[in-house]
C-alpha positions in Angstrom: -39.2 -27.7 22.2 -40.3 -25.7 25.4 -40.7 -21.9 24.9 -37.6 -21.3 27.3 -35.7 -23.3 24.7 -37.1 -21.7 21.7 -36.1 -18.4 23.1 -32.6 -19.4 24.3 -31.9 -20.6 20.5 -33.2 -17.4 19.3 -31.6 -15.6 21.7 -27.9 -17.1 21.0 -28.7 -16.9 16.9 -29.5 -13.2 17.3 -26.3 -12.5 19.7 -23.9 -15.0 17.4 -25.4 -12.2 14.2 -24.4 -9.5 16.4 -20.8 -10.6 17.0 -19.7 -11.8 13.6 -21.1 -8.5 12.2 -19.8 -6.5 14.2 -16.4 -8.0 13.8 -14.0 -4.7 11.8 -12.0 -5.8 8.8 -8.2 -6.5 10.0 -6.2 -3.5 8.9 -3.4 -3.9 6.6 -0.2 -5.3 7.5 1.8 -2.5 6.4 1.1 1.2 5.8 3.5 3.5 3.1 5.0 6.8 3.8 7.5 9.0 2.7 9.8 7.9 4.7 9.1 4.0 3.6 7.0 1.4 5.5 5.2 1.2 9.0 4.1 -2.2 10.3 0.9 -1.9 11.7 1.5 -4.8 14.1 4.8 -2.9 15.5 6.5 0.4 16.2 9.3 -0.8 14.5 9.7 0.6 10.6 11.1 -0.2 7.2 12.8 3.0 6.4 14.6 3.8 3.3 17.9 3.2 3.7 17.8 -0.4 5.1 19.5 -3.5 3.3 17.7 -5.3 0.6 17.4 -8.6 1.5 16.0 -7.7 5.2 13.4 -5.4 3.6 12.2 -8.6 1.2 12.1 -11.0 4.0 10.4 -8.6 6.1 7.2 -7.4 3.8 7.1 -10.9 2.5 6.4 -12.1 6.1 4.1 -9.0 6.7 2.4 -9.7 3.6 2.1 -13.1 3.5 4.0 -13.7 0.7 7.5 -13.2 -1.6 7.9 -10.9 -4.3 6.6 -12.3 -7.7 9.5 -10.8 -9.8 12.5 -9.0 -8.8 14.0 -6.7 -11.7 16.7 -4.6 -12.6 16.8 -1.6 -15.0 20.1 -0.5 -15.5 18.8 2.8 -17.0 17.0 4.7 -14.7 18.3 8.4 -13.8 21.4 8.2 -10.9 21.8 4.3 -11.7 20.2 1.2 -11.6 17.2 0.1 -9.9 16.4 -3.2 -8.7 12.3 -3.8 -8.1 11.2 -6.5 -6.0 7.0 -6.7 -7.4 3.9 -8.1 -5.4 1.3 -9.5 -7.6 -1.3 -6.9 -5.3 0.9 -3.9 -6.6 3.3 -3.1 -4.2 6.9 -2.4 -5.6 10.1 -2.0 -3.5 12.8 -0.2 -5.2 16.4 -0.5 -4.2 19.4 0.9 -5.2 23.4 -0.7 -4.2 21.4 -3.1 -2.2 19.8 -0.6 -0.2 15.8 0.3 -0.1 15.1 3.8 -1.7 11.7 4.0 -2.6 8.3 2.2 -2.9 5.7 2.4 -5.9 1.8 1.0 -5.0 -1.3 0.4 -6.9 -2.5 -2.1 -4.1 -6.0 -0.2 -2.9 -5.8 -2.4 0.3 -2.3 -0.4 1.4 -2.9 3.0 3.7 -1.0 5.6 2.2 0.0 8.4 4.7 -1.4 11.6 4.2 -5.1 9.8 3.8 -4.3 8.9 0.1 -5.1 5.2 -1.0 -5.0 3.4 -4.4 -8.2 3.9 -6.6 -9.4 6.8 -4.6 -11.6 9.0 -6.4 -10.3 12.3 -7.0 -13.2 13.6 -5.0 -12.3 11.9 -2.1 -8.5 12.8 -2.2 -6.9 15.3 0.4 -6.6 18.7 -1.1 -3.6 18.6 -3.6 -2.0 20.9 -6.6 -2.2 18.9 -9.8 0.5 19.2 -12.4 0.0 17.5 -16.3 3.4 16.0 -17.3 4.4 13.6 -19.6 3.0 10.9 -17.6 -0.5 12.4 -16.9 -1.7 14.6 -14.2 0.2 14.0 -11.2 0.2 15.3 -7.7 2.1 15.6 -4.8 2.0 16.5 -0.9 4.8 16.3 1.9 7.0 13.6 -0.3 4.2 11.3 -1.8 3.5 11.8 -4.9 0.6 9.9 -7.2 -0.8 9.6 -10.9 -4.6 9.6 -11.9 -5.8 7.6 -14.0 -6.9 8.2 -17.3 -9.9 11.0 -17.5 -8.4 12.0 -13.6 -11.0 10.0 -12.2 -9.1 8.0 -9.4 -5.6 7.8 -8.3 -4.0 5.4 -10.6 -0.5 4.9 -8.3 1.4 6.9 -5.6 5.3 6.5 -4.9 7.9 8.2 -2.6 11.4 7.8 -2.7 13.2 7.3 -5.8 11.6 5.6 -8.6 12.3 4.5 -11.9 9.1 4.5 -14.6 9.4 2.6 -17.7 9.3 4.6 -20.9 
């Protein structure tokens, strides 16, 4: 192989290293607030409110994929609460077939207010904590979150209505 070959070849493997790792991870399809969900492919939302079956068919299309379970618990404070599950951790909760709240363990999901899934409490925005029943818990402008055991990391954040199982 002729030098000017040998340095083309170099030159395009070095170039190819530099696109590939420069490449940024895709952001996630969907981002939670307290208000419900924001696409992150479209200024359109998913805000509480809006009709069950759209709100499936629309995340499961975002996300790539249906709920794994859809529950009801007839006991849960001002009535029943129907939870469609993703195996990640994202939960939908609806209420007379309309969407009222979301619960997420998924660490992949952007939480507004900078707060994310298995964030350490280190890294967390400044909150007030609160010990309940639960465990210490926390809230700021309508999301609120549980640490895990020991308050290392956040363990979950919600908004909306939610039902927890007792």
């Amino acid at each position: 192989m002729s030098l000017r070959a040998t340095i083309a070849v170099c030159a395009m493997i070095i170039l190819s290293g530099c696109v590939t790792g420069s490449r940024e991870p895709a952001p996630p399809p969907i981002s939670l607030d307290a208000q419900g969900i924001q696409p992150t492919i479209s200024g359109l939302r998913i805000d509480f409110g809006r009709a069950q079956v759209g709100v499936i068919d629309t995340v499961s299309r975002l996300l790539g994929d249906g709920p794994d379970a859809i529950t009801t618990t007839a006991e849960c404070g001002p009535g029943p609460i129907t939870a469609a599950s993703w195996e990640d951790g994202l939960t939908l909760n609806f209420q007379d077939g309309a969407f009222v709240g979301w619960v997420n363990t998924d660490p992949e999901l952007a939480v507004a207010g900078g707060f994310r899934a298995g964030m350490s409490r280190l890294e967390m925005p400044p909150v007030s904590f609160q010990i309940t029943s639960r465990g210490t818990e926390f809230a700021r402008s309508d999301i609120a979150g549980l640490l895990t055991e020991g308050d290392a990391a956040i363990r979950l954040l919600w908004a909306g209505r939610v039902c927890f199982a007792r």
